[in-house]
C-alpha positions, 0 to 999 in steps of 0.5 A, spaced: 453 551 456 458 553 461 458 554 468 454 561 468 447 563 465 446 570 464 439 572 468 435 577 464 429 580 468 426 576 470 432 571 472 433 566 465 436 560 470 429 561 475 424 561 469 422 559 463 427 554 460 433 555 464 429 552 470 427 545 467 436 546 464 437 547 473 433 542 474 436 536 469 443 538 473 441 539 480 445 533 482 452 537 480 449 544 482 447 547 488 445 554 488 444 560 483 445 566 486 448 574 485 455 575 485 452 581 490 449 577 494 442 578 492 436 575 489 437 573 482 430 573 480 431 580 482 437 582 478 439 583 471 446 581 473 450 573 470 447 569 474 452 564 478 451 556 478 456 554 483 457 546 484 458 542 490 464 544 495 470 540 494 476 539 498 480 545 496 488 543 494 489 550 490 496 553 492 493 558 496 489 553 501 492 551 508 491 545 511 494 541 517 498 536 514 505 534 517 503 535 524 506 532 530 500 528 532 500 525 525 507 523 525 506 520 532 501 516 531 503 514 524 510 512 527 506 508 532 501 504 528 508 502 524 512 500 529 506 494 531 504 493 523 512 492 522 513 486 528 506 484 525 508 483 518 515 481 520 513 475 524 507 473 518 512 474 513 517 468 516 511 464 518 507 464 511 513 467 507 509 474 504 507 480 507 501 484 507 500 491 505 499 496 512 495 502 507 488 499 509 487 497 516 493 504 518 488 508 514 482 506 518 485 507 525 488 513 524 481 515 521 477 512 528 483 515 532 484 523 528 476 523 529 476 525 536 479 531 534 475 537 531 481 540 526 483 533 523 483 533 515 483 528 510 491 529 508 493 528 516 490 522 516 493 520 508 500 522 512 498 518 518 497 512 513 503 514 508 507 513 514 504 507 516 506 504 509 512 503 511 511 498 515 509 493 508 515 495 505 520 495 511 518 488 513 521 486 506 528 486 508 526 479 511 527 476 505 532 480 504 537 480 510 536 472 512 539 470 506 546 471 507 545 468 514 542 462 510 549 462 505 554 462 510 556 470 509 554 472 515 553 469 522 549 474 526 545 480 524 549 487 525 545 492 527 548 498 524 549 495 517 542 492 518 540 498 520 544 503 513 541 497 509 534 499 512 535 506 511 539 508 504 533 503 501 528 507 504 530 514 502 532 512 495 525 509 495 522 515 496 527 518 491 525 514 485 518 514 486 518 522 485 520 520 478 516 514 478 509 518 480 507 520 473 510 515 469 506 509 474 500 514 477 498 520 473 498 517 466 498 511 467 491 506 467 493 501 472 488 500 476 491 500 483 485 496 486 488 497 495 491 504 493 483 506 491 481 502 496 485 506 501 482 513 498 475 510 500 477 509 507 480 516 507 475 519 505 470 516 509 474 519 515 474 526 512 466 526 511 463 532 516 460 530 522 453 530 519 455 524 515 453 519 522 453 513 517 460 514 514 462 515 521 458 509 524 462 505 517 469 508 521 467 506 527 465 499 525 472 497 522 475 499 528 472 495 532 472 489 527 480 490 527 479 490 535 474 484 535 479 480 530 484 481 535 482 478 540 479 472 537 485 470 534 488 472 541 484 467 544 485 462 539 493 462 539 492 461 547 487 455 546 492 452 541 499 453 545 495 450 551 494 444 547 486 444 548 485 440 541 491 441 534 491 447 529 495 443 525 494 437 520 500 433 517 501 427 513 507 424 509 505 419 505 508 414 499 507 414 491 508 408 486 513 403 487 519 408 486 520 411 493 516 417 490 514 422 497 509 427 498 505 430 503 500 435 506 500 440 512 494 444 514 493 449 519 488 453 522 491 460 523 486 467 524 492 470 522 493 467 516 485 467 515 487 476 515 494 475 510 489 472 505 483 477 506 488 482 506 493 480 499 487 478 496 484 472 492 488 472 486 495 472 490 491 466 495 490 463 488 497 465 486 500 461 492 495 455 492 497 453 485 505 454 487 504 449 493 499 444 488 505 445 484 511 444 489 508 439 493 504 435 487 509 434 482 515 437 484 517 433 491 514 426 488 518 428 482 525 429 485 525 424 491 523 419 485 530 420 483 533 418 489 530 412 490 530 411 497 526 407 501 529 406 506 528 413 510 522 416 513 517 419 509 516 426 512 524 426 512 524 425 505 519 429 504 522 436 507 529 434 504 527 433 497 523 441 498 528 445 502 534 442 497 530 441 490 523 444 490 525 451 493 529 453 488 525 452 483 521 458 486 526 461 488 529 462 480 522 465 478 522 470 482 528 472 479 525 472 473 519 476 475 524 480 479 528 482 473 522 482 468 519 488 472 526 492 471 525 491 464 518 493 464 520 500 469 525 502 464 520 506 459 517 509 465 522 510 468 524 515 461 518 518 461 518 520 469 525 523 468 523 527 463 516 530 466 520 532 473 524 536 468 519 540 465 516 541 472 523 544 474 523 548 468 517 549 470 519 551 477 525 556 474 520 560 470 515 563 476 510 558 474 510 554 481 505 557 485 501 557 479 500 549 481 496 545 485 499 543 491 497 535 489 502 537 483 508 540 486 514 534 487 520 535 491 525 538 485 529 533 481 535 537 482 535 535 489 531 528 488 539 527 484 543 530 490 540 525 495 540 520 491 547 521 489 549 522 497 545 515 498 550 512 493 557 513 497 555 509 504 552 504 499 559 504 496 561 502 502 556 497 504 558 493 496 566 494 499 564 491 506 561 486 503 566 485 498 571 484 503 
């Protein structure tokens, strides 16, 4: 059975065993009508069953996407999300992604004007994004201060550092969409998440719920912010203690370990917003550093003379970082390896849309379908790469 009924006199979809078919599909088909405009019931013409209107991505639709409002609006929203990420990255040592809590301002925000869309308010969020991957550069950057390379931070090399990863990144993702999105199974939970919250700030105006829905994320964002406000100047003002830390001794060979506990709103948010498995993640780390390896190596020492905390900090930052910081190496480099046969495969999918593209067939694709040519995507890239040669040859010097 397919989308069309052919109607006899009477109509077949209205009477007799079409309409208890019409009835078991009424939740996907709206309407049977004639394609003339008539009565269908009157008419020996095909009737139509038409389905629900959807958004509409065909090459011929024109929608408000990239617009100066949303950039503004993106750019902003990035600005105070990259401070904020900046600051909870160097506190708590993680960042948290922007998409979400982005998407649901530019939602409240995009609905007090009558011809916002869906994909202005995904470019504002797009746009916001950044601020998630930007932050990153802090564990980055600081670790040549830490080896003694450098002494200072120089801005316009910081800044090019910023700006060519930034462009390559969105360079190989066009590749990568296909291999990582399209045909992929990974369940990309916030990006699904996201995509909820976008579509609940494209509903139409008759929605009063899902309007309601926007406008009490936006206030549970604004109410969060001020209550942790709050909270940080009764702490600075030293009305009662946010923290708890206790040094202590184990056994009799001057085996140390240690506790410290803080009560932060904002950290309370990083861990609504990473989520259970990464706060689980980061609890067995912790279990791990400060349960067996602090009392493990600062058993080595012998030493129990010095004080307990000090012993404790030292043993961490000379020992127990390292041991984090070499499987996040592994893990670095087991990702390479895991990108490889996706990177293949996204590479060639890219080339079939350029044949594709010579051929005459591009305005034939959805616009959802469309990348930028992967013969430009190589010229970038390969422009990125001669200030980046630069960049290894400064340091190397």
């Amino acid at each position: 059975m397919t989308r069309f009924g052919i109607c006899a006199s009477p109509c077949w979809a209205q009477n007799g065993p079409g309409r208890q078919l019409l009835k078991a599909f009424s939740a996907h088909l709206s309407r049977c009508s004639d394609p003339a405009g008539g009565d269908c019931r009157a008419s020996s013409a095909p009737c139509i069953l038409t389905p629900p209107v959807r958004p509409d991505y065909s090459p011929l639709s024109v929608r408000a996407e990239l617009t100066i409002r949303g950039i503004i609006i993106g750019v902003i929203i990035t600005l105070v999300f990259t401070a904020a990420n900046v600051y909870f990255g160097l506190k708590a040592g993680l960042t948290f992604s922007t998409s979400i809590p982005a998407a649901v301002i530019s939602m409240a925000i995009l609905k007090g004007f009558r011809d916002a869309t869906v994909q202005e308010n995904n470019i504002v969020q797009t746009v916001a994004s950044a601020a998630g991957t930007l932050s990153s550069i802090i564990f980055v950057l600081p670790g040549l201060i830490m080896i003694g390379w450098w002494t200072e931070f120089p801005f316009w090399t910081s800044f090019l550092i910023c700006a060519l990863g930034g462009i390559l990144g969105v360079m190989y993702s066009i590749p990568l969409r296909r291999a990582l999105v399209t045909n992929s199974d990974l369940p990309y939970p916030e990006g699904v998440a996201c995509a909820e919250v976008l579509k609940v700030g494209s509903s139409d105006k008759t929605h009063a719920a899902d309007i309601e829905h926007g406008r009490a994320g936006l206030l549970a964002v604004l109410w969060g912010a001020i209550v942790a406000a709050v909270f940080a100047v009764i702490v600075a003002t030293q009305v009662f203690a946010s923290d708890v830390a206790q040094a202590f001794r184990i056994g009799r060979r001057g085996a140390v370990s240690g506790y410290d506990f803080s009560l932060s709103f904002a950290l309370l948010a990083i861990g609504h917003l990473v989520g259970l498995s990464v706060g689980i993640a980061m609890l067995i780390g912790a279990l791990i550093g400060w349960g067996w390896g602090v009392p493990h190596y600062s058993a080595m020492f012998n030493d129990v003379t010095t004080a307990a905390g000090q012993l404790a900090q030292s043993t961490w930052s000379k020992k127990v970082r390292f041991v984090g910081a070499g499987a996040i190496g592994v893990s670095a480099i087991w990702t390479l390896l895991k990108l490889v046969k996706p990177v293949a495969q996204g590479l060639a999918g890219a080339m079939a849309a350029s044949r594709a593209r010579k051929a005459g067939r591009a305005d034939t694709l959805p616009i959802t379908e469309r990348d930028i040519p992967i013969g430009i995507v190589g010229v970038v890239t390969l422009v990125c790469m001669l200030p980046i040669g630069w960049l290894l040859g400064y340091f190397g010097n």
